[in-house]
DRENTIPA-629830 format. One record per atom (N, C-alpha, C, O, CB): atom name; x, y, z; residue number from 1; residue in three letters. Coordinates in nm, 3 decimals, decimal comma. Glycine has a CB too. Layout:
BEGIN
{"CA" {X Y Z} NUM "ala"};
...
END
This chain:
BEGIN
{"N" {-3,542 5,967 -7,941} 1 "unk"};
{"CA" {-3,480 5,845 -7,988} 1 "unk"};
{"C" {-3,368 5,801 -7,893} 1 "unk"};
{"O" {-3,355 5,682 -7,867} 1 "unk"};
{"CB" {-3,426 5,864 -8,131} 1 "unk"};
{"N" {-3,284 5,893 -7,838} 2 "unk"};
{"CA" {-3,168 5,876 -7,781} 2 "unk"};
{"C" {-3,240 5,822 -7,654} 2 "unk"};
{"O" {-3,182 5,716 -7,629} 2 "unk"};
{"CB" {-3,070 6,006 -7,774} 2 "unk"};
{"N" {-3,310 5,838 -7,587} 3 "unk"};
{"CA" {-3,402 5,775 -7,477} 3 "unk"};
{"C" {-3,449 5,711 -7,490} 3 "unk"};
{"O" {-3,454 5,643 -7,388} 3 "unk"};
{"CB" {-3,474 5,810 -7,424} 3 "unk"};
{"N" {-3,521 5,661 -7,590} 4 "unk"};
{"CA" {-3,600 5,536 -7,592} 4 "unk"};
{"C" {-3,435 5,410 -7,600} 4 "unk"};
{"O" {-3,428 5,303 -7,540} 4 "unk"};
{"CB" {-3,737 5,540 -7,768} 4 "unk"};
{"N" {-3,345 5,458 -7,672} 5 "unk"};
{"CA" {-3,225 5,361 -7,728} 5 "unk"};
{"C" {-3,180 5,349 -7,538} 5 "unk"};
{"O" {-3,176 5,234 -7,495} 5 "unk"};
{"CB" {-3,069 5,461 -7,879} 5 "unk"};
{"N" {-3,156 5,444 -7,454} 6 "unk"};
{"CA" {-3,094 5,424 -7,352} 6 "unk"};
{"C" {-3,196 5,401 -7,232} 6 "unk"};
{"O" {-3,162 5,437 -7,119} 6 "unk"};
{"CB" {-3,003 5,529 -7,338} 6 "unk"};
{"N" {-3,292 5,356 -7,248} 7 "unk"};
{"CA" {-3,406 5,322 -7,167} 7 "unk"};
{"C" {-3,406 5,134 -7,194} 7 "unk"};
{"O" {-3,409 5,056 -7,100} 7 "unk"};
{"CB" {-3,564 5,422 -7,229} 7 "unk"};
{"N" {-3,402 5,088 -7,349} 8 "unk"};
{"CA" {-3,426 4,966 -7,398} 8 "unk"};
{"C" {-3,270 4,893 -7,342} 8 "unk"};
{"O" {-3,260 4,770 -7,336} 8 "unk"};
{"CB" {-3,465 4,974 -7,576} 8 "unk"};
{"N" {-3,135 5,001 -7,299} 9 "unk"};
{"CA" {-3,042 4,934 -7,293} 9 "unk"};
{"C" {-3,012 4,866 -7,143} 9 "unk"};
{"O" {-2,940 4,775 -7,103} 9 "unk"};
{"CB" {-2,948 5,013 -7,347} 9 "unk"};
{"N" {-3,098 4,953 -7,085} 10 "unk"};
{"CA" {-3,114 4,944 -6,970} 10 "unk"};
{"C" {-3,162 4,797 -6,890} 10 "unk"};
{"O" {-3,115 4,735 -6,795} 10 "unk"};
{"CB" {-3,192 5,043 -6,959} 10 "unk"};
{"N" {-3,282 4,777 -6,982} 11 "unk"};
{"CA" {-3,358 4,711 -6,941} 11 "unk"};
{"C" {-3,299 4,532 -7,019} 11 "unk"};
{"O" {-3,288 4,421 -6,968} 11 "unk"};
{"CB" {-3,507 4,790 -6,977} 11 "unk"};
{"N" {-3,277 4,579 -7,139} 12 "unk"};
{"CA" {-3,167 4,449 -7,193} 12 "unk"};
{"C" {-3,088 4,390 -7,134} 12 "unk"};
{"O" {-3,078 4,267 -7,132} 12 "unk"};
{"CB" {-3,084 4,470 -7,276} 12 "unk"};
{"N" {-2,975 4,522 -7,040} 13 "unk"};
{"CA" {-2,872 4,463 -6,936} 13 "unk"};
{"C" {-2,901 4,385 -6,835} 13 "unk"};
{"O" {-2,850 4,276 -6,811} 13 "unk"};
{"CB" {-2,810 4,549 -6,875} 13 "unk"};
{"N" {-3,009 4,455 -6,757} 14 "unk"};
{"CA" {-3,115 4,378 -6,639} 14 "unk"};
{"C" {-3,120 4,244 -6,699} 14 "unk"};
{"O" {-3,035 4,176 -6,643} 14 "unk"};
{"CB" {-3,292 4,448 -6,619} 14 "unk"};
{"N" {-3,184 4,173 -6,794} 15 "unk"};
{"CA" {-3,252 4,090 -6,854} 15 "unk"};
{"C" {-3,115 3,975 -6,851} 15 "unk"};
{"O" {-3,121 3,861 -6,806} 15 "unk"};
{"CB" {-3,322 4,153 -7,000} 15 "unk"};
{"N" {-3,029 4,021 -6,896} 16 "unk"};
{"CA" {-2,911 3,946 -6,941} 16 "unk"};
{"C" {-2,871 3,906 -6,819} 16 "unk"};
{"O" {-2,855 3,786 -6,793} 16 "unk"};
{"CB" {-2,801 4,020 -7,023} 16 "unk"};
{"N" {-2,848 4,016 -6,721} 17 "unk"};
{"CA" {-2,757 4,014 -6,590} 17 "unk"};
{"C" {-2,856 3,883 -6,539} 17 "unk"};
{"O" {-2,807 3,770 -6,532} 17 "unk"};
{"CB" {-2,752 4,187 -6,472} 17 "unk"};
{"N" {-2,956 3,901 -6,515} 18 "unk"};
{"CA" {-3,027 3,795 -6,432} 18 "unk"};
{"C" {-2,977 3,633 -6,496} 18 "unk"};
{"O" {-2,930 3,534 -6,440} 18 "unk"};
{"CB" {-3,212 3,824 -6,448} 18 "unk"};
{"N" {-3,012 3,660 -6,630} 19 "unk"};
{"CA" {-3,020 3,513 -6,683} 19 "unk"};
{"C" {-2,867 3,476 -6,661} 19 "unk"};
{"O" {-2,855 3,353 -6,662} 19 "unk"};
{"CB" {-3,078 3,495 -6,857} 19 "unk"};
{"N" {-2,755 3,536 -6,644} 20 "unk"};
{"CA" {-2,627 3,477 -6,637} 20 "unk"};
{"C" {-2,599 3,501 -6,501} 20 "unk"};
{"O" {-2,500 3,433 -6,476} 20 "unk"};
{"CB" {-2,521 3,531 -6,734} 20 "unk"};
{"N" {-2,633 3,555 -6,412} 21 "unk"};
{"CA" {-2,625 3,594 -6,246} 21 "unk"};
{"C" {-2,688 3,444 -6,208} 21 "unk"};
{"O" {-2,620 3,394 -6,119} 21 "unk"};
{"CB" {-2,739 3,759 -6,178} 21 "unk"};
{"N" {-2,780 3,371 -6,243} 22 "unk"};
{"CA" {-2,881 3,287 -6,151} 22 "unk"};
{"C" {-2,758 3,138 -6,158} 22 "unk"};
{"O" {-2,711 3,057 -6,078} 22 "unk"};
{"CB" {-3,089 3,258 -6,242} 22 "unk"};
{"N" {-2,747 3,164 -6,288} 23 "unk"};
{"CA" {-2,665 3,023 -6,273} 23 "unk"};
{"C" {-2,513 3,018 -6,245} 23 "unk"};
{"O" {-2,446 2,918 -6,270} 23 "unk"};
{"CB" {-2,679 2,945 -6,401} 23 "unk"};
{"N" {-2,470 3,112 -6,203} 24 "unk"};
{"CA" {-2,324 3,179 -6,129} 24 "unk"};
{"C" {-2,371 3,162 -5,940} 24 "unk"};
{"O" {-2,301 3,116 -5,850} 24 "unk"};
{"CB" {-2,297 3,408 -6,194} 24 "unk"};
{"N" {-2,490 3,209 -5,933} 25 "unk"};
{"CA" {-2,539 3,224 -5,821} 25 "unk"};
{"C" {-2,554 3,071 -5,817} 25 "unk"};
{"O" {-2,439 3,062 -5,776} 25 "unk"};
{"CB" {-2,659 3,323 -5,804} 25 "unk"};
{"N" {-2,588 2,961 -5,822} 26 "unk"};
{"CA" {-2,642 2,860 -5,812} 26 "unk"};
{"C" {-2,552 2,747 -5,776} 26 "unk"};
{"O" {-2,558 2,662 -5,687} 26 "unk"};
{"CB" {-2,706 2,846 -5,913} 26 "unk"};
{"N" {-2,458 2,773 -5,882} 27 "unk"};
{"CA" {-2,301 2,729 -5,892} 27 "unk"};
{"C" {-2,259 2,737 -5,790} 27 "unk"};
{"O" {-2,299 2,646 -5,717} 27 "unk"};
{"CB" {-2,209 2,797 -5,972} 27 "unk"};
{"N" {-2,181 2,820 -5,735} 28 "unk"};
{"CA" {-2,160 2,872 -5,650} 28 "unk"};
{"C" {-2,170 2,842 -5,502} 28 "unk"};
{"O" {-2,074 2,814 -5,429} 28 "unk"};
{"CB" {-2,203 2,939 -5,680} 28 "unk"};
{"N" {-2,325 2,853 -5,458} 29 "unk"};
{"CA" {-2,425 2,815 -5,359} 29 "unk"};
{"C" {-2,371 2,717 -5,338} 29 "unk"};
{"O" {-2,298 2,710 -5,239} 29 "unk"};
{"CB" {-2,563 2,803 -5,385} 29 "unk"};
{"N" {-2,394 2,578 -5,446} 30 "unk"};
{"CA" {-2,389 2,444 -5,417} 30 "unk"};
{"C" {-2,241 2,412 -5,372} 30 "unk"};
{"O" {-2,204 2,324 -5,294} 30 "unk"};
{"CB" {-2,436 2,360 -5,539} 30 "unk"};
{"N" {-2,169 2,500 -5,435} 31 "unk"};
{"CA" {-1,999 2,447 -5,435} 31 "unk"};
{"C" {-1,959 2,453 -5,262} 31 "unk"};
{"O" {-1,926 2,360 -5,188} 31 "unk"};
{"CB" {-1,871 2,586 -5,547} 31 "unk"};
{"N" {-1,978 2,616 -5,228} 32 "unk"};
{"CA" {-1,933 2,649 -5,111} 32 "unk"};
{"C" {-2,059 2,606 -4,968} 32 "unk"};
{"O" {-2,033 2,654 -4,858} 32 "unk"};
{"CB" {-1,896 2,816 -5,135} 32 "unk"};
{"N" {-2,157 2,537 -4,980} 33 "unk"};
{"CA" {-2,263 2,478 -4,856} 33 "unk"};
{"C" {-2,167 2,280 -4,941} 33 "unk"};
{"O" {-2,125 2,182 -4,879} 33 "unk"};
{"CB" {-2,547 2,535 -4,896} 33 "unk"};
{"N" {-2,169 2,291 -5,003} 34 "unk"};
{"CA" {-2,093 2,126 -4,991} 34 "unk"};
{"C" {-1,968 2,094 -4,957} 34 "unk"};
{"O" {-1,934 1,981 -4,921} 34 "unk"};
{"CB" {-2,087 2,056 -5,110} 34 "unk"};
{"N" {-1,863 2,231 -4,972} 35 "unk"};
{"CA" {-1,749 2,266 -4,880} 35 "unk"};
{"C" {-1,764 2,231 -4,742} 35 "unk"};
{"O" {-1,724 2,130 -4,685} 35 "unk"};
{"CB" {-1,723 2,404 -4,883} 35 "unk"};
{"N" {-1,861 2,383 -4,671} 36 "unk"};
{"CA" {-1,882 2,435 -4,559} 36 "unk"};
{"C" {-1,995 2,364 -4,475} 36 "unk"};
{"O" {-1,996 2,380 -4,353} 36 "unk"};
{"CB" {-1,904 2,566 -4,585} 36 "unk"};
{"N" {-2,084 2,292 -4,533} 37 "unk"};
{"CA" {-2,155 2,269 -4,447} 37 "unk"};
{"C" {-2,217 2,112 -4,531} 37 "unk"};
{"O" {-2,318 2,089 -4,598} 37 "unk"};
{"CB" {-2,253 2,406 -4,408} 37 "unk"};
{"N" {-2,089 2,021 -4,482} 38 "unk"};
{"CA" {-2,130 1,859 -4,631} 38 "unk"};
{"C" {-2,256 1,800 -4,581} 38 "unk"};
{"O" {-2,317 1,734 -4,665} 38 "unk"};
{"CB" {-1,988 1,676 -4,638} 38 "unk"};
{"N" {-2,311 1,811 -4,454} 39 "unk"};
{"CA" {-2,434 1,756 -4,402} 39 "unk"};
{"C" {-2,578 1,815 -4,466} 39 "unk"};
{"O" {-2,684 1,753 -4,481} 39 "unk"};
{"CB" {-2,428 1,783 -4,251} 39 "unk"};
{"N" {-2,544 1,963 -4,500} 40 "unk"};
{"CA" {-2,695 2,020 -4,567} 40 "unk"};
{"C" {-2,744 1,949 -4,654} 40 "unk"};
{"O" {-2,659 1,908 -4,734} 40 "unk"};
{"CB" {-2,697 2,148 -4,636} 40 "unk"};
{"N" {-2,838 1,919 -4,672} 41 "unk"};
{"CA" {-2,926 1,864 -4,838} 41 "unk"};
{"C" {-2,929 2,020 -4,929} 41 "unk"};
{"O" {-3,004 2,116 -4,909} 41 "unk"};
{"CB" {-3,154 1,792 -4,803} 41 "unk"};
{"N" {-2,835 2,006 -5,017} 42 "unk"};
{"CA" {-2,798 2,126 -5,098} 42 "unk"};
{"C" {-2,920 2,167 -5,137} 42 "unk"};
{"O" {-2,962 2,275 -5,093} 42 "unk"};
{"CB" {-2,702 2,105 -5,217} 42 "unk"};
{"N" {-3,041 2,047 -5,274} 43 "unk"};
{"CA" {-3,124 2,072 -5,277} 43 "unk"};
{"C" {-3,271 2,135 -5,220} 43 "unk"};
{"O" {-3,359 2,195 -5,281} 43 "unk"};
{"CB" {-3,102 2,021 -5,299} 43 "unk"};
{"N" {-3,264 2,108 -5,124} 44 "unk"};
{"CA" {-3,335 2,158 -4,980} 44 "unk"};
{"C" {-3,344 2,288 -4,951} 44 "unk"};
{"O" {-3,451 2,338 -4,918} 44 "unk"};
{"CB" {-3,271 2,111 -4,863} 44 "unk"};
{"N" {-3,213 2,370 -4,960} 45 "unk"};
{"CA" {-3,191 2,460 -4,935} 45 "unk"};
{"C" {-3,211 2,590 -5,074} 45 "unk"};
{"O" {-3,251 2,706 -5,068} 45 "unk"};
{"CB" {-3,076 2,426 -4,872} 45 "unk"};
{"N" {-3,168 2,516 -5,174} 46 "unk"};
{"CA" {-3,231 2,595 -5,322} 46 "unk"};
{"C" {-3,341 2,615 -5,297} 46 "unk"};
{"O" {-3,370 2,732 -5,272} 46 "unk"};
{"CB" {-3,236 2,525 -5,464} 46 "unk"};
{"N" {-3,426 2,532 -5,292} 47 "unk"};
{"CA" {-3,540 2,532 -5,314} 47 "unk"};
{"C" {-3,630 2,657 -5,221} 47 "unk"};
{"O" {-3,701 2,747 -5,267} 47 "unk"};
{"CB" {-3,571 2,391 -5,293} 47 "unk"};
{"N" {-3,598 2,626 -5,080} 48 "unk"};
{"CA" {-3,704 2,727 -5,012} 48 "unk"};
{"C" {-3,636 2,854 -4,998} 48 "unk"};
{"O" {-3,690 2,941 -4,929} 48 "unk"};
{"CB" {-3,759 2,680 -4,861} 48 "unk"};
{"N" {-3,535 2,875 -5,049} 49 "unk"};
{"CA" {-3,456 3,029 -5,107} 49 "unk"};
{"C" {-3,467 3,033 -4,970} 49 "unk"};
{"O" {-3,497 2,956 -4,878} 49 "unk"};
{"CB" {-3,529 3,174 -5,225} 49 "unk"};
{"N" {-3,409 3,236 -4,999} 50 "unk"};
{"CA" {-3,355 3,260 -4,912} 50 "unk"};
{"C" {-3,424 3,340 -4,789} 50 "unk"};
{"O" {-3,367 3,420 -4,714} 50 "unk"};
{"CB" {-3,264 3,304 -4,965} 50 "unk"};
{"N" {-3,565 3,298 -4,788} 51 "unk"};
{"CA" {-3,676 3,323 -4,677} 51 "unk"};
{"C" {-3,709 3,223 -4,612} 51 "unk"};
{"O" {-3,745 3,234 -4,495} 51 "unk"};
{"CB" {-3,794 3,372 -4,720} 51 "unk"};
{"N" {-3,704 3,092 -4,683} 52 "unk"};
{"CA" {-3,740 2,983 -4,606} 52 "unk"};
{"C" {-3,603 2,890 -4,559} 52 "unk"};
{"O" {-3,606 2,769 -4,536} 52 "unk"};
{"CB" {-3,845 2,900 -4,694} 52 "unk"};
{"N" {-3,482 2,981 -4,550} 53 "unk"};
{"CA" {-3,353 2,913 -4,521} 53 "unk"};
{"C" {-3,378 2,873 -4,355} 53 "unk"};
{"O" {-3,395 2,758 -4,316} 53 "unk"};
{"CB" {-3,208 3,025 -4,555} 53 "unk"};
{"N" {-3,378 2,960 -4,290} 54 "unk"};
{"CA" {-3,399 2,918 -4,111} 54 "unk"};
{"C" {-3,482 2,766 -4,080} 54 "unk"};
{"O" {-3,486 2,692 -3,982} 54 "unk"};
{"CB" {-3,517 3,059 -4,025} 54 "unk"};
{"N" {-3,544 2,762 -4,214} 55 "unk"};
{"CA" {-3,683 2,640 -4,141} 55 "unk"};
{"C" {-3,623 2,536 -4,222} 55 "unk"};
{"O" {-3,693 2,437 -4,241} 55 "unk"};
{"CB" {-3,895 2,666 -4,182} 55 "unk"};
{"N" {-3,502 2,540 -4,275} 56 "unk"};
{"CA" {-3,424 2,408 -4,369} 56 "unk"};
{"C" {-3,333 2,339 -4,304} 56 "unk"};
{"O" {-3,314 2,217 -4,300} 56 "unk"};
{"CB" {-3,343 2,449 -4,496} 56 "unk"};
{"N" {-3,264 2,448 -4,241} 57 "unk"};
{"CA" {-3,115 2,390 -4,186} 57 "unk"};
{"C" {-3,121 2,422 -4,012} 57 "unk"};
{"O" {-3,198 2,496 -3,952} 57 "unk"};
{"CB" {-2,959 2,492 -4,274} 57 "unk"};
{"N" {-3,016 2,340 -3,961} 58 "unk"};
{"CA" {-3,049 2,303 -3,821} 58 "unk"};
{"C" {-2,984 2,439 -3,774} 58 "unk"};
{"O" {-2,948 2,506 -3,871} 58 "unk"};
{"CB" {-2,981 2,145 -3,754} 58 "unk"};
{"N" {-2,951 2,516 -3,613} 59 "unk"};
{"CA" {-2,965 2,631 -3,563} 59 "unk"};
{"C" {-2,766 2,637 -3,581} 59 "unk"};
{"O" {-2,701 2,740 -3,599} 59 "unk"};
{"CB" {-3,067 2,636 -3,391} 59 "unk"};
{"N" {-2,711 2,495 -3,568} 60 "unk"};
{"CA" {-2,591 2,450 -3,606} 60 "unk"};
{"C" {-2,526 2,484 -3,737} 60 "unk"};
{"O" {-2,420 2,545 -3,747} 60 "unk"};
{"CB" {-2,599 2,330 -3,597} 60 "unk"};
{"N" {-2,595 2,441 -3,829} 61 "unk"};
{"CA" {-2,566 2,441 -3,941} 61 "unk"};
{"C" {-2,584 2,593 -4,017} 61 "unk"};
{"O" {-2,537 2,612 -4,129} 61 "unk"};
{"CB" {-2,639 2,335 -3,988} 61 "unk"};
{"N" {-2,652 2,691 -3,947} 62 "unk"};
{"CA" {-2,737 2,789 -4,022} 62 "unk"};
{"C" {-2,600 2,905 -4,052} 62 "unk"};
{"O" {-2,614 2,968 -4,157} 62 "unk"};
{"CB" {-2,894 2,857 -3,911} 62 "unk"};
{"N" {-2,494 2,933 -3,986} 63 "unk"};
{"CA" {-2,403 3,009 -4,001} 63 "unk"};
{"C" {-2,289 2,983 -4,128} 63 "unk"};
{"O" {-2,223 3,064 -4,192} 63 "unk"};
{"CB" {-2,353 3,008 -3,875} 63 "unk"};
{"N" {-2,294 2,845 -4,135} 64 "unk"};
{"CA" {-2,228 2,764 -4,267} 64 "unk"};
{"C" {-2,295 2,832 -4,358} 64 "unk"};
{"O" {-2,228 2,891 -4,442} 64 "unk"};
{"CB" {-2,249 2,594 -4,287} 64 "unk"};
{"N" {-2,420 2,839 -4,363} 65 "unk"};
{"CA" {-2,519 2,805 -4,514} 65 "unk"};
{"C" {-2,535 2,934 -4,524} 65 "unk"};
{"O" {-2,550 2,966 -4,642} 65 "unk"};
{"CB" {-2,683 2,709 -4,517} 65 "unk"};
{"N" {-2,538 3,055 -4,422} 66 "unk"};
{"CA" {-2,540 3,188 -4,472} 66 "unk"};
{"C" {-2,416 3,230 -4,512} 66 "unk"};
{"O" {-2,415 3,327 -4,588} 66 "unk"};
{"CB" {-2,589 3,276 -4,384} 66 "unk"};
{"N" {-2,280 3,168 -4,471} 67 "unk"};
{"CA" {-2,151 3,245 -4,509} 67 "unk"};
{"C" {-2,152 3,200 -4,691} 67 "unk"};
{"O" {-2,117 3,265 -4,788} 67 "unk"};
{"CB" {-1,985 3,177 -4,397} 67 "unk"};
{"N" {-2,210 3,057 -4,679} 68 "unk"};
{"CA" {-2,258 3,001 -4,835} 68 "unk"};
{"C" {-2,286 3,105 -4,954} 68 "unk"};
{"O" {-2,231 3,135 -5,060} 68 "unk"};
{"CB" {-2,402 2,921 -4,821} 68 "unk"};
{"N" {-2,432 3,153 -4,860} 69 "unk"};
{"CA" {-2,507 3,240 -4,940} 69 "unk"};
{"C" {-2,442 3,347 -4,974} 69 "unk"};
{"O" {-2,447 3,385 -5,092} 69 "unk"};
{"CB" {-2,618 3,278 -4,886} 69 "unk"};
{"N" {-2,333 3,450 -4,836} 70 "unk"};
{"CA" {-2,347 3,560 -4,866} 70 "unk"};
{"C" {-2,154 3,578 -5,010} 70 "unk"};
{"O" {-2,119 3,675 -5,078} 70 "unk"};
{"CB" {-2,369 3,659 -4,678} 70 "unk"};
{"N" {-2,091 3,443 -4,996} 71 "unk"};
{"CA" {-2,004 3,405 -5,105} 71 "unk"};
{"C" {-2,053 3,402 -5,235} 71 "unk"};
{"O" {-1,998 3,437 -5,340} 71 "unk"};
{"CB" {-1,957 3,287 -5,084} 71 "unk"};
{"N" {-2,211 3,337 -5,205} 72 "unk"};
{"CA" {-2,255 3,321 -5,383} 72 "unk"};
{"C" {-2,304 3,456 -5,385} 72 "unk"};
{"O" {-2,283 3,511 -5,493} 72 "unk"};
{"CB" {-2,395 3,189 -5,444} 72 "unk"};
{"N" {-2,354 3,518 -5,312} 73 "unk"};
{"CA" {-2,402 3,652 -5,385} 73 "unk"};
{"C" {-2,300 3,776 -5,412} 73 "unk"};
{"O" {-2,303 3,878 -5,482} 73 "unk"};
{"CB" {-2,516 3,713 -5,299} 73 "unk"};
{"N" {-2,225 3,728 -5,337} 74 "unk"};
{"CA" {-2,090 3,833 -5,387} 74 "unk"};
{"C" {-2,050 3,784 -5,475} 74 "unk"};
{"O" {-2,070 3,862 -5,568} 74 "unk"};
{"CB" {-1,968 3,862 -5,305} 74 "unk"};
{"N" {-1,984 3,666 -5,522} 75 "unk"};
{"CA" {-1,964 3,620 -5,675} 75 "unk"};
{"C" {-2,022 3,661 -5,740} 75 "unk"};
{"O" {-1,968 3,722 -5,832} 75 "unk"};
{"CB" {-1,977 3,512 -5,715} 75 "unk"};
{"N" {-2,157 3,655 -5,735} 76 "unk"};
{"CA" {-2,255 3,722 -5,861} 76 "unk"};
{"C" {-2,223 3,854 -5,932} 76 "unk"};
{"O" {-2,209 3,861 -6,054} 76 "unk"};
{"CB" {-2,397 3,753 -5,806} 76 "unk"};
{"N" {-2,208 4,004 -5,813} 77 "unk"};
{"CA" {-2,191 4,105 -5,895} 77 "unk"};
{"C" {-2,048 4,120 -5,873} 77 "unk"};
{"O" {-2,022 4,238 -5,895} 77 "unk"};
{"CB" {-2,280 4,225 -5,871} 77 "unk"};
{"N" {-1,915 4,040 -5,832} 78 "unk"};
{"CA" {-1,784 4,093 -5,912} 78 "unk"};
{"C" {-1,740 3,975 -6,055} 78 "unk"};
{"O" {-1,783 3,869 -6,099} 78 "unk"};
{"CB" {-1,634 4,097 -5,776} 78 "unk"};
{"N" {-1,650 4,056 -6,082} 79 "unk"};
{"CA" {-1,623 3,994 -6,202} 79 "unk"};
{"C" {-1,513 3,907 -6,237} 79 "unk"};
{"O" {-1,416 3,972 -6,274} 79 "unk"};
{"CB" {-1,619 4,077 -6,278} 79 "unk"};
{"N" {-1,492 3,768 -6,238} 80 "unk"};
{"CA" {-1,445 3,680 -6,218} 80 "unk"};
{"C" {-1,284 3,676 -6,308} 80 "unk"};
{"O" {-1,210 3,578 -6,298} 80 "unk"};
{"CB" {-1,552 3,588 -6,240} 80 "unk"};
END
């Protein structure tokens, strides 16, 4: 029982973390690439995540939009 209870809590936290991580992450993203880099098409860059970032933004712009990224993903796991 005590395992099944700390196996289900596990997986609850995961579940939660994501659904409140994505839109912290998102937030975020948009705030600091419309700071750092006002020329990107914010949308543009959501969209083809973060594999299809190189083929979005110009060779100029690409150091903005990763310092972007790597701000929103550190926001994500500290605690505000």
């Amino acid at each position: 029982m005590g395992t099944t209870i700390i196996i289900w809590c596990q997986a609850f936290s995961a579940a939660v973390f994501v659904a409140v991580g994505q839109p912290v992450f998102d937030s975020v993203l948009r705030s600091y690439i419309r700071d750092h880099a006002p020329r990107v098409d914010v949308e543009a860059v959501i969209t083809a995540g973060a594999t299809g970032l190189r083929d979005t933004v110009t060779r100029e712009q690409l150091p903005d939009v990763l310092k972007a990224y790597n701000e929103a993903c550190t926001r994500v796991f500290v605690s505000p």
